[in-house]
C-alpha positions as CSV (number, residue, x, y, z in Angstrom):
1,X,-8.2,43.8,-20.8
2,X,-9.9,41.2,-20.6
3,X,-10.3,37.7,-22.8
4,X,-12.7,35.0,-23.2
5,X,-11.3,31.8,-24.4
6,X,-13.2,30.5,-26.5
7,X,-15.0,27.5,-28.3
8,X,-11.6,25.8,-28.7
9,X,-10.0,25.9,-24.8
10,X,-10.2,24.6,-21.5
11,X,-12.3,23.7,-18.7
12,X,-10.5,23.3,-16.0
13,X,-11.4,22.2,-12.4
14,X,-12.3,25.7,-11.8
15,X,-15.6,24.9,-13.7
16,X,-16.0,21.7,-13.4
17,X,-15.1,21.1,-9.5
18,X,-14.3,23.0,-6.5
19,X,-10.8,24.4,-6.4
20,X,-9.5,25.5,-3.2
21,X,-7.2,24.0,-0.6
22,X,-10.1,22.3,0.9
23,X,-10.9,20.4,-2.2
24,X,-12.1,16.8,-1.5
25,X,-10.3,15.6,-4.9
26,X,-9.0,19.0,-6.6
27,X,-8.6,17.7,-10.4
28,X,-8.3,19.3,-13.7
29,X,-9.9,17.5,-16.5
30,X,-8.0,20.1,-19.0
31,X,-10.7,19.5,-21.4
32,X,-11.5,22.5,-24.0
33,X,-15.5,23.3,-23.7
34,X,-17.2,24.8,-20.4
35,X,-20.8,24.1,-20.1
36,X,-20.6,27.4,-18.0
37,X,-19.7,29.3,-21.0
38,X,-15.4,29.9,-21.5
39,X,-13.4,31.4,-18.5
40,X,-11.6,34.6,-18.8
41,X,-8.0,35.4,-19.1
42,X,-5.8,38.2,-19.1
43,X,-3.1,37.0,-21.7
44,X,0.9,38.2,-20.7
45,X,3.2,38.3,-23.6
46,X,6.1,36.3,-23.5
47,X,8.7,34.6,-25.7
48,X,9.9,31.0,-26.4
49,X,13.8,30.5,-25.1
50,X,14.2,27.4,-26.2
51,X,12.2,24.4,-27.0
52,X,13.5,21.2,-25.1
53,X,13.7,17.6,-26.3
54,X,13.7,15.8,-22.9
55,X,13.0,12.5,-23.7
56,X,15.2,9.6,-24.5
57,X,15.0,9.3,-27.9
58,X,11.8,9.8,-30.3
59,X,11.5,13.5,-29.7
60,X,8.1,13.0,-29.0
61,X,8.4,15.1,-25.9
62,X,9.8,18.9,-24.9
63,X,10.2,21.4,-22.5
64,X,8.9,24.8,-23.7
65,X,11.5,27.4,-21.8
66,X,9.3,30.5,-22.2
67,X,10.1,34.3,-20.7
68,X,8.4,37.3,-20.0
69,X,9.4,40.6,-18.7
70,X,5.7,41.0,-16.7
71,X,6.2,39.7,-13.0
72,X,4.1,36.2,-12.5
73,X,3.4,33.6,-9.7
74,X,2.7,30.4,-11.3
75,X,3.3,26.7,-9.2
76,X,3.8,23.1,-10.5
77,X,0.5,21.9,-11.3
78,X,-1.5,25.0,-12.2
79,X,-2.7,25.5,-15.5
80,X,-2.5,28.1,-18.2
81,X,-4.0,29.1,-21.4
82,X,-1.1,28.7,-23.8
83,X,-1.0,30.8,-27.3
84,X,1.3,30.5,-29.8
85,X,0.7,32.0,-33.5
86,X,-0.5,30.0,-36.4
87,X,2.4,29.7,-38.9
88,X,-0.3,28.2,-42.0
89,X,-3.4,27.7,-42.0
90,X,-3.1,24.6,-44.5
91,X,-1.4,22.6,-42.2
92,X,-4.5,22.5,-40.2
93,X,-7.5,20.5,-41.0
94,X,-9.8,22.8,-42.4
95,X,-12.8,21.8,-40.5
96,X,-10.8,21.3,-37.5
97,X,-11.6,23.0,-34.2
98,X,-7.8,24.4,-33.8
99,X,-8.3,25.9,-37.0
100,X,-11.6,27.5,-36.4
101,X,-10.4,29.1,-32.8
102,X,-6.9,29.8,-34.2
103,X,-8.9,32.1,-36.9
104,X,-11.2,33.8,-34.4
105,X,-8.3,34.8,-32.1
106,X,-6.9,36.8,-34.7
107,X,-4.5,33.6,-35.5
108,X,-3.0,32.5,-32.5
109,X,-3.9,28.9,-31.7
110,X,-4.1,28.1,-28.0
111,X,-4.5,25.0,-25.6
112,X,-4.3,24.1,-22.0
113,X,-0.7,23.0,-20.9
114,X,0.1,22.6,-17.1
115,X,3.3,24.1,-15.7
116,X,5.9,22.3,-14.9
117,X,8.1,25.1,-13.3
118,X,7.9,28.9,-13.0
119,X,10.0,31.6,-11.9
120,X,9.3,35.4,-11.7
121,X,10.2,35.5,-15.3
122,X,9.7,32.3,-16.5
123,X,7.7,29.4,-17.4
124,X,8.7,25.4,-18.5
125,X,5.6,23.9,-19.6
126,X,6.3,20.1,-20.9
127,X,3.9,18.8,-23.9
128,X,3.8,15.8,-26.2
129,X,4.3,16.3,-29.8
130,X,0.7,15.0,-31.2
131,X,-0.6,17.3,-33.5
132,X,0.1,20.8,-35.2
133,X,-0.6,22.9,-32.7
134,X,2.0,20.9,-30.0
135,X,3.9,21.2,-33.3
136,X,4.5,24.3,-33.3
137,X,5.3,24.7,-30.2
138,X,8.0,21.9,-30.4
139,X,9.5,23.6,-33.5
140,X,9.8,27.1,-32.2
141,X,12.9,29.1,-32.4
142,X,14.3,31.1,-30.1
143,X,12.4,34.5,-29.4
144,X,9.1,33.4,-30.8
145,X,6.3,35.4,-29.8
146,X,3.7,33.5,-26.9
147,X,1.0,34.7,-24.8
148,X,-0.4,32.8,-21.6
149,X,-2.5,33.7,-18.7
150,X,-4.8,32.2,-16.2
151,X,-4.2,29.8,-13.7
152,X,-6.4,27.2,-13.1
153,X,-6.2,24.0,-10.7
154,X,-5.0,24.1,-7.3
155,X,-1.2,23.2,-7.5
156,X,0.5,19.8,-7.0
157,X,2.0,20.6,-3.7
158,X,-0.7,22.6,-2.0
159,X,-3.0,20.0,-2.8
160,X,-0.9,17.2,0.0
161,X,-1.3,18.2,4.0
162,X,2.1,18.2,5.2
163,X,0.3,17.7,9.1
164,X,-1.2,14.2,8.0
165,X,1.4,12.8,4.7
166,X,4.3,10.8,6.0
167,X,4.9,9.7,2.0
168,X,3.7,10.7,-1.3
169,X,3.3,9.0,-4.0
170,X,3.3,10.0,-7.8
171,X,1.9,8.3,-10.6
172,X,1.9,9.4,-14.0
173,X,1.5,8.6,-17.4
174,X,4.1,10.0,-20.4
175,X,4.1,13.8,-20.2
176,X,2.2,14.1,-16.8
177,X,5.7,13.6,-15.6
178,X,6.4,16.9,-15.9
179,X,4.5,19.0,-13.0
180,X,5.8,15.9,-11.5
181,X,9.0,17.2,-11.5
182,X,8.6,20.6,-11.0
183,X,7.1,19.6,-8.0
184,X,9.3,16.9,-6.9
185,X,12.1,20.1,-7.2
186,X,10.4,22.7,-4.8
187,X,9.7,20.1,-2.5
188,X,13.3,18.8,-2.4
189,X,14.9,22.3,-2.9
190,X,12.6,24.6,-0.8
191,X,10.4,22.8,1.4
192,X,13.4,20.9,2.4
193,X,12.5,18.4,5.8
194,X,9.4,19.5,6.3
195,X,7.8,17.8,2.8
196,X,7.1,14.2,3.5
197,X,9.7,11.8,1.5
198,X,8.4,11.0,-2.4
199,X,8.3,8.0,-4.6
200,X,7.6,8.8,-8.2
201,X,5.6,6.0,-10.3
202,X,6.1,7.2,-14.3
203,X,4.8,5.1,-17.2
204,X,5.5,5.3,-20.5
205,X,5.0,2.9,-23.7
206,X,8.1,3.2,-25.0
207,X,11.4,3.4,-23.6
208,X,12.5,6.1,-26.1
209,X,9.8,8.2,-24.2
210,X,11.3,7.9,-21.2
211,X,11.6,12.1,-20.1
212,X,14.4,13.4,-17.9
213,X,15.9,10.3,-16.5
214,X,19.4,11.5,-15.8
215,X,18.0,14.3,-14.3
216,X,15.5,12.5,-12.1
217,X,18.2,10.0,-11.8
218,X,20.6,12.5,-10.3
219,X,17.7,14.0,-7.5
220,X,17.2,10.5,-6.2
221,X,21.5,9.9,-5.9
222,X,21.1,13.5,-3.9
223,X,18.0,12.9,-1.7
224,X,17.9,9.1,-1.3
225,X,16.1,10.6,1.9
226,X,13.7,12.4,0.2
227,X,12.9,11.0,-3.4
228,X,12.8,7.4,-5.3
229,X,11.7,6.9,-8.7
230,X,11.3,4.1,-11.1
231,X,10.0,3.3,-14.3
232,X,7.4,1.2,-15.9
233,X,8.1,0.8,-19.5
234,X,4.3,-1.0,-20.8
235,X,5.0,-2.1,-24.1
236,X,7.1,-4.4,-22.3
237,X,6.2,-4.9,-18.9
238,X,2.7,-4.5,-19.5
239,X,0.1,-2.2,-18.0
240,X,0.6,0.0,-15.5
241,X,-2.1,-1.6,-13.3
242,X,-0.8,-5.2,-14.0
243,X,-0.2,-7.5,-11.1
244,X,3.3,-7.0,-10.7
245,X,4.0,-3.3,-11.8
246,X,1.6,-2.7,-8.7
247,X,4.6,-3.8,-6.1
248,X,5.9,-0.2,-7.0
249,X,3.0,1.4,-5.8
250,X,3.0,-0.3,-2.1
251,X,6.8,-1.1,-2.3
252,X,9.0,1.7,-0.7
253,X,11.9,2.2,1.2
254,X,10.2,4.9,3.2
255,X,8.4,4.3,6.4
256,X,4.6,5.2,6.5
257,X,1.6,4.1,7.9
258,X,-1.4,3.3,5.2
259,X,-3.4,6.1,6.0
260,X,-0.6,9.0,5.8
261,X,0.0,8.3,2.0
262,X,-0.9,10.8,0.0
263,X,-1.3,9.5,-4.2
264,X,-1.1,12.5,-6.9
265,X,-2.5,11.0,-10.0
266,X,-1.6,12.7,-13.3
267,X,-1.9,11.8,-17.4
268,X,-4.1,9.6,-19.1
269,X,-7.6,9.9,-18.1
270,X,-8.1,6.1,-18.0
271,X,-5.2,5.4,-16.0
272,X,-6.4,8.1,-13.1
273,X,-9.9,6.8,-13.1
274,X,-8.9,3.1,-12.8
275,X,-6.5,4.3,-9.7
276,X,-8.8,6.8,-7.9
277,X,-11.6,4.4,-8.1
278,X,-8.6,1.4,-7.1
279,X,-7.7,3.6,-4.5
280,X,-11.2,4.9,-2.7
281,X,-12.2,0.9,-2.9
282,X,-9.1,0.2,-0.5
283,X,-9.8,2.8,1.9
284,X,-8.0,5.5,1.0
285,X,-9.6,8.7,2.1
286,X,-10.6,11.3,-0.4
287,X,-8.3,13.8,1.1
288,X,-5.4,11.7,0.2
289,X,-6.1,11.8,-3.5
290,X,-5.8,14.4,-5.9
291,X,-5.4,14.2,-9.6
292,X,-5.6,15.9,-13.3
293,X,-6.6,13.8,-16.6
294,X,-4.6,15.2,-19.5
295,X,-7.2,12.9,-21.8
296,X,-9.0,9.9,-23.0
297,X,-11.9,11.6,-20.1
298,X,-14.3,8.8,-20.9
299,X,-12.8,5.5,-21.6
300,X,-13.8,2.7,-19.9
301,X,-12.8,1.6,-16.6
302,X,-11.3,-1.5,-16.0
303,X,-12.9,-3.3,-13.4
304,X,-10.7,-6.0,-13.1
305,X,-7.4,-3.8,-12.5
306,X,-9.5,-1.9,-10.4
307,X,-9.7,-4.6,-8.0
308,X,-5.9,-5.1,-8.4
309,X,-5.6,-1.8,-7.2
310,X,-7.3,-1.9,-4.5
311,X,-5.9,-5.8,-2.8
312,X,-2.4,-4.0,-3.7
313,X,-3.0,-1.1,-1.4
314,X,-5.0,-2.9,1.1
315,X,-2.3,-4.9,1.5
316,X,-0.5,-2.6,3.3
317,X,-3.4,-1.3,5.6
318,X,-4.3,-2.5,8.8
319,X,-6.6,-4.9,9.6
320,X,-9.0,-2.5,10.5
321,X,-9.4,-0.6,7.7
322,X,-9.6,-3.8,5.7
């Protein structure tokens, strides 16, 4: 049977932009109104194995282990309708939109979240603890009743051309990490040689936000190959597009010419705006982008760190492109 998500979901890229393989920019804005009217779902029921804490210290982020005895196919990168039953209506603003949704869909609150793994069984989705709804989530026990289902935006991998990427690069902001790594896996695990080699940009305000650092820690000591990471911590090393947190962008110890980079662009909306524009302003082809805003959609661009974007990249690009 079939759903509509309503007033209080998502538009994905599936509305909002073209979303095959072929995508100039495939993106996900993961915002929660379609002017098309809401897409349809069929929703899978599913249970909560364990909620995660996976950063380093404020428990401000988790990993939601959820299972389900229906067969799915889900990649890093897509995104899903997640539902999760509302525990009490007072905790909720009363003139909120959660609360208003939550009540037409017979109590289950629901939300975009993009997956970070999947297996035939199984789903991680990571999320940042911000309001009631991510609350609940964070706070459920073991066994807790979920429901999911569609999948929107093309996924992280199948978004990069293997034939023309020598090196990809990932940038994200605080939870966008987490396709990240679900990514970053398959292409170390299964793809194996024939994935070009990845250096992983992830910014965070804190460094008690910090996610999954011994683990990414311990991919990079087995694929020094493959896979770098570092991060930029911008309460004290300042924004992500500052002067000097840029050299991470350009500076790698893999080999690769300026136009077989591939950037993925992931987490706060003003961040991915400031680097695609950064990026297209260097040169970089549109093919070699892709991206998904988690939010703050309509903040203002910085012009000024755009143009440090773009003399940081076209630093490393010939004079021709120049």
């Amino acid at each position: 049977m079939k759903f509509l998500l309503a007033s209080a979901l998502l538009v994905c890229a599936a509305n909002a932009f073209t979303l095959t393989k072929h995508s100039t920019i495939p993106t996900s804005t993961t915002r929660l109104h379609a002017a098309s009217g809401p897409p349809q779902y069929d929703k899978i029921e599913a249970t909560v194995r364990h909620a995660e804490k996976v950063d380093n210290g404020d428990g401000s982020s988790v990993m939601l282990h959820i299972d389900t005895q229906e067969a799915i196919e889900y990649e890093p990168g897509h995104v899903i309708a997640l539902e999760i039953q509302n525990a009490d209506d007072t905790a909720l603003d009363a003139d909120s939109k959660t609360l208003e949704d939550a009540q037409e869909n017979g109590g289950w609150m629901r939300g975009p979240y993009t997956v970070s793994r999947s297996t035939e069984h199984s789903l991680d989705v990571m999320m940042k603890v911000v309001g009631e709804k991510s609350k609940r989530f964070a706070s459920a026990e073991a066994g807790t009743p979920v429901r999911f289902g569609g999948k929107f935006k093309v996924p992280i991998l199948e978004g990069i051309s293997n034939d023309t990427t020598k090196r990809v690069v990932f940038v994200s902001t605080g939870v966008g990490v987490g396709p990240c790594i679900g990514a970053i896996e398959k292409a170390l695990l299964e793809e194996g040689s024939s994935f070009p080699p990845i250096d992983l940009i992830a910014s965070y305000r804190t460094e008690a936000e910090i996610v999954s650092k011994d683990h990414l820690d311990g991919l990079q000591r087995d694929h020094p190959e493959k896979f770098s990471w570092k991060t930029i911590v911008t309460s004290e090393q300042g924004r992500l597009s500052s002067s000097d947190n840029l050299k991470d962008l350009t500076s790698t110890k893999f080999d690769c010419e300026f136009e077989n980079t591939h950037y993925h662009l992931i987490g706060n909306g003003q961040m991915v705006s400031e680097f695609k524009q950064g990026l297209h302003k260097a040169g970089v082809s549109d093919d070699k982008i892709t991206m998904e805003m988690y939010f703050n959609h309509k903040a203002d661009v910085d012009a000024e760190a755009v143009e440090r974007i773009a003399a940081a990249v076209m630093e490393t690009a010939p004079a021709s492109v120049v």
